[in-house]
PDB file with one MODEL, atoms N, CA, C and O in Angstrom:
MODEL        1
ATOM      1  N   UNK A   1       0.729 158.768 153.460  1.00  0.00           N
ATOM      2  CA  UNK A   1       0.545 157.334 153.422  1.00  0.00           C
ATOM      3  C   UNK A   1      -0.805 157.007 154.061  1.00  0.00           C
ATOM      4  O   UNK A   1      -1.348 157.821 154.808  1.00  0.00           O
ATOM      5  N   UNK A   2      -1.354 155.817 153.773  1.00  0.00           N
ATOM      6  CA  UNK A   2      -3.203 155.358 153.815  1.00  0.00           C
ATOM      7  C   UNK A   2      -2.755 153.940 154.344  1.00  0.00           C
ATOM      8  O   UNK A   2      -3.158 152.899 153.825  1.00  0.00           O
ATOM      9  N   UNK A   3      -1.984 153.977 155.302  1.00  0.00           N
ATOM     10  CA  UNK A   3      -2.007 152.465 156.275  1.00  0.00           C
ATOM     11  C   UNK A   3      -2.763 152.194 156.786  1.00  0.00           C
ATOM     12  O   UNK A   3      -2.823 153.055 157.664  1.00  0.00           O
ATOM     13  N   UNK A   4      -3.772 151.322 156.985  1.00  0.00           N
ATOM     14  CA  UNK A   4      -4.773 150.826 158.247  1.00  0.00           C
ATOM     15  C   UNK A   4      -3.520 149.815 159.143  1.00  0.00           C
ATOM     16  O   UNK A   4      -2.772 149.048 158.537  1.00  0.00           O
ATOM     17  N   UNK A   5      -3.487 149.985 160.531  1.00  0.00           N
ATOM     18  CA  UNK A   5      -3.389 149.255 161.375  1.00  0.00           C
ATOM     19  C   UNK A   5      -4.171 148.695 162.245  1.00  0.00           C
ATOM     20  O   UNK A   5      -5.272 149.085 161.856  1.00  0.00           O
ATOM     21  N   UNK A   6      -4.375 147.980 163.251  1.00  0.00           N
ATOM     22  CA  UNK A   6      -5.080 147.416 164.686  1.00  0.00           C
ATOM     23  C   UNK A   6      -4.205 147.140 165.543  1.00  0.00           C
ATOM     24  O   UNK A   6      -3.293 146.334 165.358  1.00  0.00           O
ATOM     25  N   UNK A   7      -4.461 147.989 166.894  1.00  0.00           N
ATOM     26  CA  UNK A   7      -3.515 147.657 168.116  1.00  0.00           C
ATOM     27  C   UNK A   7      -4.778 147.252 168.882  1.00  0.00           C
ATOM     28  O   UNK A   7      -5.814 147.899 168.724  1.00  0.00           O
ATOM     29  N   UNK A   8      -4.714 146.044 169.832  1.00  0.00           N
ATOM     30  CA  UNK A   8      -5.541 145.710 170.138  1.00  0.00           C
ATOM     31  C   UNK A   8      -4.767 145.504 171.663  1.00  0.00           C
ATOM     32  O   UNK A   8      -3.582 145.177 171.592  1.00  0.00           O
ATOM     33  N   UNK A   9      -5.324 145.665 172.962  1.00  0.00           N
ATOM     34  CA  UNK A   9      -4.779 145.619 174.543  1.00  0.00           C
ATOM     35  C   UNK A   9      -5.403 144.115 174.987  1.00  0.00           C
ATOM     36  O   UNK A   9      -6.561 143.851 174.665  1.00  0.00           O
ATOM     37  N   UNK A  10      -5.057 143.699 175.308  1.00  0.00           N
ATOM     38  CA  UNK A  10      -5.269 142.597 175.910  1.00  0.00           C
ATOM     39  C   UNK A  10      -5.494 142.561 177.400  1.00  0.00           C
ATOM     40  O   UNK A  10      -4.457 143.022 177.877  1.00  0.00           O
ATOM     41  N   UNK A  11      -6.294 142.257 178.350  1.00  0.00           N
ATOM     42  CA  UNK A  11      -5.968 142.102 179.574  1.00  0.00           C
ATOM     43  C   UNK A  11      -6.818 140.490 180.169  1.00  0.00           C
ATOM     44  O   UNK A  11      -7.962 140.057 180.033  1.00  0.00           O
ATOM     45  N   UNK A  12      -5.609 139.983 180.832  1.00  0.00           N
ATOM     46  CA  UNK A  12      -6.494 138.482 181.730  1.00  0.00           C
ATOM     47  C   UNK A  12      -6.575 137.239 180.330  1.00  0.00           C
ATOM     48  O   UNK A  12      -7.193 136.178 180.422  1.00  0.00           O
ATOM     49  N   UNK A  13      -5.811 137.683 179.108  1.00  0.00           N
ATOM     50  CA  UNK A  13      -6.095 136.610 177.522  1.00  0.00           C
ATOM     51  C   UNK A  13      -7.147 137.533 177.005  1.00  0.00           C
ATOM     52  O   UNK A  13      -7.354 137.268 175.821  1.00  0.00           O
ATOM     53  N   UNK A  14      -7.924 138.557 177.454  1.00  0.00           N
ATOM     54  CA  UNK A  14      -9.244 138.956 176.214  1.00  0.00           C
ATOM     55  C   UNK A  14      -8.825 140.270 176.137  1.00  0.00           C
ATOM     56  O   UNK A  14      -8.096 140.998 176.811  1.00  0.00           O
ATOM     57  N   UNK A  15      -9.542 140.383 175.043  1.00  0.00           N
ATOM     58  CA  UNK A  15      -9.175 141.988 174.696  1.00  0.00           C
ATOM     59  C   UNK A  15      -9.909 142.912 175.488  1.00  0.00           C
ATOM     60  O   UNK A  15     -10.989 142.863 176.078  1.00  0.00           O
ATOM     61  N   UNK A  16      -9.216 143.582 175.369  1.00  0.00           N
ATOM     62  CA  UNK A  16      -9.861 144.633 176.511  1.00  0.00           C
ATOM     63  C   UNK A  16     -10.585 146.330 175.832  1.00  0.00           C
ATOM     64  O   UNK A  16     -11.631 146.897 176.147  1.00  0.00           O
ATOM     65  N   UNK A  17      -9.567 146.713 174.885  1.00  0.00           N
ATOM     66  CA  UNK A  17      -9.840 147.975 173.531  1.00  0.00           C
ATOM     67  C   UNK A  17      -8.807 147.504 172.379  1.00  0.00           C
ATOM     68  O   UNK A  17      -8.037 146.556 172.232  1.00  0.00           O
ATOM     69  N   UNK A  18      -9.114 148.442 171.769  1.00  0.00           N
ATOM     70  CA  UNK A  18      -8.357 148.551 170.627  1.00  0.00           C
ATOM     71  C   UNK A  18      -8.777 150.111 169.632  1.00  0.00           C
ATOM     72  O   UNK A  18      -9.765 150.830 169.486  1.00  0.00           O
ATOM     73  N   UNK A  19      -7.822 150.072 169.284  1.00  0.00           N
ATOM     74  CA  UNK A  19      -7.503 151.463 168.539  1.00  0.00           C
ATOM     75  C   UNK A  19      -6.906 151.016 166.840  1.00  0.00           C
ATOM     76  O   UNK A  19      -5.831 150.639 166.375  1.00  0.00           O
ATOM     77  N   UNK A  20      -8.379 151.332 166.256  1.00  0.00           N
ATOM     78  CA  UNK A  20      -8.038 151.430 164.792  1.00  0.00           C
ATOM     79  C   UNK A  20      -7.324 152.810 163.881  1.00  0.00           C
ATOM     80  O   UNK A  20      -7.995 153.812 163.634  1.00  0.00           O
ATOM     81  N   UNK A  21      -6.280 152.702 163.569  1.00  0.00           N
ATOM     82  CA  UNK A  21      -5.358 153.707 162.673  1.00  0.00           C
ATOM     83  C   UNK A  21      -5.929 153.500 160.902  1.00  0.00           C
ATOM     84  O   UNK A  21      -5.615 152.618 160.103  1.00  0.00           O
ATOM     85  N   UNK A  22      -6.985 154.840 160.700  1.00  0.00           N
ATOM     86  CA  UNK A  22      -7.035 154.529 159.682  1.00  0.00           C
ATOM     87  C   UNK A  22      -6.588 154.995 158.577  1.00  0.00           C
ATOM     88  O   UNK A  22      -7.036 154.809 157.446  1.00  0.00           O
ATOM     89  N   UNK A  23      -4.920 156.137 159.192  1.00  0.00           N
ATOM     90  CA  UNK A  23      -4.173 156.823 158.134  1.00  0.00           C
ATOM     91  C   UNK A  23      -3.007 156.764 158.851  1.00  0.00           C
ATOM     92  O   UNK A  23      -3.026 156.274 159.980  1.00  0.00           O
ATOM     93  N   UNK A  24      -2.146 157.124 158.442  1.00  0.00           N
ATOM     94  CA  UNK A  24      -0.698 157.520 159.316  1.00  0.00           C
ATOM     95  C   UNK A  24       0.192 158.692 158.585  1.00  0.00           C
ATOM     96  O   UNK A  24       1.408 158.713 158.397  1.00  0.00           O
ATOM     97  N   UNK A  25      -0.491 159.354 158.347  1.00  0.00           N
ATOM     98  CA  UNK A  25       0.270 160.729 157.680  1.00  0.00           C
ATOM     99  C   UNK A  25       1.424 160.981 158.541  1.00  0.00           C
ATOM    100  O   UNK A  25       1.259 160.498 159.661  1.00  0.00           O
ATOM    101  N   UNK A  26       2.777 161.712 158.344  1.00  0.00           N
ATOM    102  CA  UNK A  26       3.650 162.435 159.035  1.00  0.00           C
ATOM    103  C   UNK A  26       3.024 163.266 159.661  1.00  0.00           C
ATOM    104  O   UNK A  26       2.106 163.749 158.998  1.00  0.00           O
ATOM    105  N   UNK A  27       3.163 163.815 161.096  1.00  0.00           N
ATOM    106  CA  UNK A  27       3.079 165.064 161.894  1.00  0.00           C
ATOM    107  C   UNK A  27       1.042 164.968 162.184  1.00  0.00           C
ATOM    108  O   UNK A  27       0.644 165.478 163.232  1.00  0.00           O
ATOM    109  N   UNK A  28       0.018 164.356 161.270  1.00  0.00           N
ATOM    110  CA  UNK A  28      -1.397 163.748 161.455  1.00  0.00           C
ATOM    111  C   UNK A  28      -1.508 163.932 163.202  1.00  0.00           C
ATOM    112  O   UNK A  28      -0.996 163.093 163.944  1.00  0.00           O
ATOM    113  N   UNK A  29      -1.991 164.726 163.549  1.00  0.00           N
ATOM    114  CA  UNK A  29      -2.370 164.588 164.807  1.00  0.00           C
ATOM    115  C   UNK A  29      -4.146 165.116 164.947  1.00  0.00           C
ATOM    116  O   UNK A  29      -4.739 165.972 164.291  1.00  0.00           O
ATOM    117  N   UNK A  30      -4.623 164.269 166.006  1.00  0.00           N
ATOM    118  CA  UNK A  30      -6.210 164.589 166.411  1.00  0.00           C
ATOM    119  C   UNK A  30      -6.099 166.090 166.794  1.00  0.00           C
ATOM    120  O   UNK A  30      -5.276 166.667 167.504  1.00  0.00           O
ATOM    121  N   UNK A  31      -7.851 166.835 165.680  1.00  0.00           N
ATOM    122  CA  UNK A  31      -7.786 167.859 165.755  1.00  0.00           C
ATOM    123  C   UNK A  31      -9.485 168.133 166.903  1.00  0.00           C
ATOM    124  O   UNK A  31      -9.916 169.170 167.408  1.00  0.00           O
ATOM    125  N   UNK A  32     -10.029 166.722 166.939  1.00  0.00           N
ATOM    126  CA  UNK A  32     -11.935 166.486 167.487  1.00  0.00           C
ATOM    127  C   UNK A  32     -11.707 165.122 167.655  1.00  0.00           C
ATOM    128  O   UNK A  32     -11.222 164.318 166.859  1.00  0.00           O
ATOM    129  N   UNK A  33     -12.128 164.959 168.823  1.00  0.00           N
ATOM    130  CA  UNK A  33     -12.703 163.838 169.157  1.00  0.00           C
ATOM    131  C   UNK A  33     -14.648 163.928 169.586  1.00  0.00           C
ATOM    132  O   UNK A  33     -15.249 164.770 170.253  1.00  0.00           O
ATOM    133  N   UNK A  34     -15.110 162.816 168.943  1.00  0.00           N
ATOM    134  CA  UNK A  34     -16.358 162.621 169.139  1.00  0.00           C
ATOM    135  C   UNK A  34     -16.711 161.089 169.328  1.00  0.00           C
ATOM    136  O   UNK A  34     -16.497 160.152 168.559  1.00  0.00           O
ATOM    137  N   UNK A  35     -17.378 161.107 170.707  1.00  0.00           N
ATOM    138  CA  UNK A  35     -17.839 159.242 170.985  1.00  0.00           C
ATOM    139  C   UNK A  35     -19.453 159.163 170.605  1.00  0.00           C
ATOM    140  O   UNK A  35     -20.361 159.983 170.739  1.00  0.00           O
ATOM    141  N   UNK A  36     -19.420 158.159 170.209  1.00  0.00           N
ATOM    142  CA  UNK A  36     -20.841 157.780 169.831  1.00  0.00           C
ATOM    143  C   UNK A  36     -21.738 157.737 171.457  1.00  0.00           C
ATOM    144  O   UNK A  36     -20.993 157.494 172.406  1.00  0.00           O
ATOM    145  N   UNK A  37     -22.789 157.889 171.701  1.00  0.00           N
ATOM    146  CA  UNK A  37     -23.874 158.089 172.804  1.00  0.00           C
ATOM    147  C   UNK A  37     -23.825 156.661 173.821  1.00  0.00           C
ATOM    148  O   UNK A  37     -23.914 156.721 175.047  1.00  0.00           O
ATOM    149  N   UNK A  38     -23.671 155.430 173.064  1.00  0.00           N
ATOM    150  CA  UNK A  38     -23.184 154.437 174.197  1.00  0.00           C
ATOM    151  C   UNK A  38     -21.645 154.611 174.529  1.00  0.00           C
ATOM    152  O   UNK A  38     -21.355 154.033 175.576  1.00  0.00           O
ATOM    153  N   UNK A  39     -20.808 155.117 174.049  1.00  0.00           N
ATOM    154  CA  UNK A  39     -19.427 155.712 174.136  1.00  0.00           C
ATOM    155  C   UNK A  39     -18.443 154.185 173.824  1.00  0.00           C
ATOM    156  O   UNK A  39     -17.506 153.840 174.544  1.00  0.00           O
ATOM    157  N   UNK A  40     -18.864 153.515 172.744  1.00  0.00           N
ATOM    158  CA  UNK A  40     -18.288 152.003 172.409  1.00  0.00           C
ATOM    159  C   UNK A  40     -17.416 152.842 171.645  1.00  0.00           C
ATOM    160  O   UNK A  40     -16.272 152.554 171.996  1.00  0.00           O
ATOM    161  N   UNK A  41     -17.389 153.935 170.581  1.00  0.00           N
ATOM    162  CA  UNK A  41     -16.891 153.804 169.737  1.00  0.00           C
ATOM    163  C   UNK A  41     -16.319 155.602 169.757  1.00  0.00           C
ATOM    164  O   UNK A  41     -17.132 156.525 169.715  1.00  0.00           O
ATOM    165  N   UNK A  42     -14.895 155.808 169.823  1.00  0.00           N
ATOM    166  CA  UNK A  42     -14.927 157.333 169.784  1.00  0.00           C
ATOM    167  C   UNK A  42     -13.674 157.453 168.362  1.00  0.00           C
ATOM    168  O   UNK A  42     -12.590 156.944 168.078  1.00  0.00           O
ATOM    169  N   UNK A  43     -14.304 158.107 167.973  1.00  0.00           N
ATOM    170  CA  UNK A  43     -13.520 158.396 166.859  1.00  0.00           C
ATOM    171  C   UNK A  43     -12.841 159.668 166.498  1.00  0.00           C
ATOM    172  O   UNK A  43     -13.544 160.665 166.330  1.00  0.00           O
ATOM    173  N   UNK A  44     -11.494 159.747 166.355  1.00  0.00           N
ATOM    174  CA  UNK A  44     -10.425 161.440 165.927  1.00  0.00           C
ATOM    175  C   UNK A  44     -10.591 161.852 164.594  1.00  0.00           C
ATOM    176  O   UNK A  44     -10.807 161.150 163.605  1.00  0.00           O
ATOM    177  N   UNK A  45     -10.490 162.836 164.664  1.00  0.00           N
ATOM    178  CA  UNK A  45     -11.235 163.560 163.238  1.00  0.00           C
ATOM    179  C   UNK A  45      -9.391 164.429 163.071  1.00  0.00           C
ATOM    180  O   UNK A  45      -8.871 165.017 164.019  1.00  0.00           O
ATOM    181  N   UNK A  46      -8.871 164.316 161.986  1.00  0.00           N
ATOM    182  CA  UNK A  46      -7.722 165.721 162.249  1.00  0.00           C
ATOM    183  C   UNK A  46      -8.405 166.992 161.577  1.00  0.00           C
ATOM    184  O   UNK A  46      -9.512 166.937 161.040  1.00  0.00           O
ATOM    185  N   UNK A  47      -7.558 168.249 161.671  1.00  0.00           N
ATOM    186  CA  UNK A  47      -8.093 169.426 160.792  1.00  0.00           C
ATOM    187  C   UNK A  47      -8.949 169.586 159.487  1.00  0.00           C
ATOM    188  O   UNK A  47      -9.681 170.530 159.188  1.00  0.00           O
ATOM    189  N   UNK A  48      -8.727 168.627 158.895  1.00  0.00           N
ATOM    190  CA  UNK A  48      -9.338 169.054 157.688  1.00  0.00           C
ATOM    191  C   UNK A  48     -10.649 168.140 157.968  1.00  0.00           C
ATOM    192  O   UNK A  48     -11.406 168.100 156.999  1.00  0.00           O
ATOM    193  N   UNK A  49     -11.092 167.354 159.172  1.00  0.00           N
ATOM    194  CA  UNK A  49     -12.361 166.521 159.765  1.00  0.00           C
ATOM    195  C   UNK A  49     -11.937 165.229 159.059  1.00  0.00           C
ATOM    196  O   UNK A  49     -12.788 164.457 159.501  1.00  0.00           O
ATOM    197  N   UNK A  50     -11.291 164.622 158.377  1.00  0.00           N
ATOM    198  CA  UNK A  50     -11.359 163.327 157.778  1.00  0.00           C
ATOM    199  C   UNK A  50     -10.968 162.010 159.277  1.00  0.00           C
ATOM    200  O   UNK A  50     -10.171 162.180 160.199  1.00  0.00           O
ATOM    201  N   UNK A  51     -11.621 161.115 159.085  1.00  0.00           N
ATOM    202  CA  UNK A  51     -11.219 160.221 160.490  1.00  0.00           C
ATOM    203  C   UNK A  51     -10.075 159.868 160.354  1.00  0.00           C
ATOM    204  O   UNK A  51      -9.784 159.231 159.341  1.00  0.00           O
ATOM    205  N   UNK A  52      -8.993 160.199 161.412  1.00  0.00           N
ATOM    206  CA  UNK A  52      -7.741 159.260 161.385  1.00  0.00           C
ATOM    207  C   UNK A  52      -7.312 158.042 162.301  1.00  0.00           C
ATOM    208  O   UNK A  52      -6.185 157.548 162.347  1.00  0.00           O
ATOM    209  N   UNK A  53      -8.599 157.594 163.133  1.00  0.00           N
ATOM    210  CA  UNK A  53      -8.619 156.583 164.074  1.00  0.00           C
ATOM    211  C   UNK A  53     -10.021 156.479 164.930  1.00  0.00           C
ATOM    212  O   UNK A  53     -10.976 157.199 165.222  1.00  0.00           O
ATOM    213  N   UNK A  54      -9.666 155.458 165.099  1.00  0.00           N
ATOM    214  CA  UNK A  54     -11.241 155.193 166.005  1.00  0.00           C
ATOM    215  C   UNK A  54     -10.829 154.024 167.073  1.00  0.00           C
ATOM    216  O   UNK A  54     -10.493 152.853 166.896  1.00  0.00           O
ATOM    217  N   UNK A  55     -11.021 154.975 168.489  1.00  0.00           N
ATOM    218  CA  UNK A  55     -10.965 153.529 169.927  1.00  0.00           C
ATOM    219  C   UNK A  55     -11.980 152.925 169.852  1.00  0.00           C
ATOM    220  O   UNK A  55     -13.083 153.329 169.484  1.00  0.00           O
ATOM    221  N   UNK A  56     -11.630 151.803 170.237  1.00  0.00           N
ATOM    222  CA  UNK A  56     -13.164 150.714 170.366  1.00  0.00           C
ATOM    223  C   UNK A  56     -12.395 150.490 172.007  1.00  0.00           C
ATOM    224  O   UNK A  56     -11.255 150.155 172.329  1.00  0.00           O
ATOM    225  N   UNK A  57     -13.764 150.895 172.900  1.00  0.00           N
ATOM    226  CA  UNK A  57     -13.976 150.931 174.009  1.00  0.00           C
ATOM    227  C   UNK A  57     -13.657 149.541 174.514  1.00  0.00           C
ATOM    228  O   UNK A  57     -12.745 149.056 175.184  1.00  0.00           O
ATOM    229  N   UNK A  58     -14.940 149.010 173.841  1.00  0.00           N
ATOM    230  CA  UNK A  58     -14.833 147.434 174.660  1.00  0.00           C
ATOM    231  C   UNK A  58     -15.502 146.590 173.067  1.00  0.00           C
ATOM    232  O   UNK A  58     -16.632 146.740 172.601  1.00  0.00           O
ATOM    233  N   UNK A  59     -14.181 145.565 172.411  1.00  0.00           N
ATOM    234  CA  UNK A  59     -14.181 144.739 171.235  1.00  0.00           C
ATOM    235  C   UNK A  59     -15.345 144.103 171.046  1.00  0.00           C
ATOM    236  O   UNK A  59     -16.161 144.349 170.158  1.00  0.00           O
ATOM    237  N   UNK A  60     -15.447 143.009 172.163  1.00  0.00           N
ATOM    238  CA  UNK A  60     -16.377 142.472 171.993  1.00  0.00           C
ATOM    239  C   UNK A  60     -17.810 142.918 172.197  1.00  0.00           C
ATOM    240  O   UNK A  60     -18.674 142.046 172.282  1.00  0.00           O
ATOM    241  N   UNK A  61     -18.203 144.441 172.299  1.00  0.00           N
ATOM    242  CA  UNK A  61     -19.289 144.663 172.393  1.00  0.00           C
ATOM    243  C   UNK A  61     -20.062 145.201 170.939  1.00  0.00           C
ATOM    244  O   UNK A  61     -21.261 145.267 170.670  1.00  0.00           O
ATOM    245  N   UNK A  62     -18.841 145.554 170.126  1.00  0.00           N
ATOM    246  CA  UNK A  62     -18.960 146.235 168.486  1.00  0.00           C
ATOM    247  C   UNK A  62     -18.892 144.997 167.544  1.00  0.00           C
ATOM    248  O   UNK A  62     -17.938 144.221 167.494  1.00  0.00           O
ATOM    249  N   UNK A  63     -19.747 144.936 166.989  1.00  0.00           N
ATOM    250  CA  UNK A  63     -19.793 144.048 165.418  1.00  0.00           C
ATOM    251  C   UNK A  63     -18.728 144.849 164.516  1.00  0.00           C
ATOM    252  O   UNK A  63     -18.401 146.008 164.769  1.00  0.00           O
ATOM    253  N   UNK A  64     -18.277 144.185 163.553  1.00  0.00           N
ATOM    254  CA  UNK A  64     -17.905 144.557 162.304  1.00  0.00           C
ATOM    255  C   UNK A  64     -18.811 145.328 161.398  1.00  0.00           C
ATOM    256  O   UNK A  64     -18.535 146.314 160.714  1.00  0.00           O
ATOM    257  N   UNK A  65     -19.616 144.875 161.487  1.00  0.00           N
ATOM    258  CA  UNK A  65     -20.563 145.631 160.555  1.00  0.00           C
ATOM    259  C   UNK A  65     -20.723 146.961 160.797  1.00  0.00           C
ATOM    260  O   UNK A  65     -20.836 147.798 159.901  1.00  0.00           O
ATOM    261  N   UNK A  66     -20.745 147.276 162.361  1.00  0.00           N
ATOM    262  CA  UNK A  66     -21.187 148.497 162.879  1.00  0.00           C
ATOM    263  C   UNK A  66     -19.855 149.379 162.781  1.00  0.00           C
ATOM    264  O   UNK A  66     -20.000 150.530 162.369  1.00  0.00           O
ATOM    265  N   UNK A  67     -18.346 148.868 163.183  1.00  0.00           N
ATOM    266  CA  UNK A  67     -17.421 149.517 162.837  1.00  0.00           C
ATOM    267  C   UNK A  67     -16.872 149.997 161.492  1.00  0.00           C
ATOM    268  O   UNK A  67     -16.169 150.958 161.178  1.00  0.00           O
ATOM    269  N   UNK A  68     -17.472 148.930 160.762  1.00  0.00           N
ATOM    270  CA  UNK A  68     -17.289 149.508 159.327  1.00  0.00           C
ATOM    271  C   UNK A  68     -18.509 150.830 158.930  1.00  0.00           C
ATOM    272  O   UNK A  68     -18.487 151.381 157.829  1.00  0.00           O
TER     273      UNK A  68
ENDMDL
END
């Protein structure tokens, strides 16, 4: 299955991270993790390297544009 979700944490009313799901296979577990150099954005790769999620550190510091 090819679900996108968004869990997003909240702390104090603002968001605080969030964790984009951009598959949900059965048994799909992170095989690499790699964060981008300002470390906003770290993204799980499983075995075969395809992304199956990406934390966003801190929301309001990432555009859309850049997460897409």
């Amino acid at each position: 299955m090819t679900e996108r979700s968004l869990q997003v944490t909240y702390r104090k009313g603002r968001p605080f991270a969030a964790y984009l799901h951009l598959s949900h296979g059965t048994g799909e577990k992170s095989a690499r993790t790699v964060a981008t150099p300002d470390g906003l954005l770290i993204v799980d790769y499983n075995e075969a390297g395809q992304p199956v999620g990406v934390e966003i550190t801190a929301p309001q510091a990432v555009s859309l544009t850049r997460l897409n």
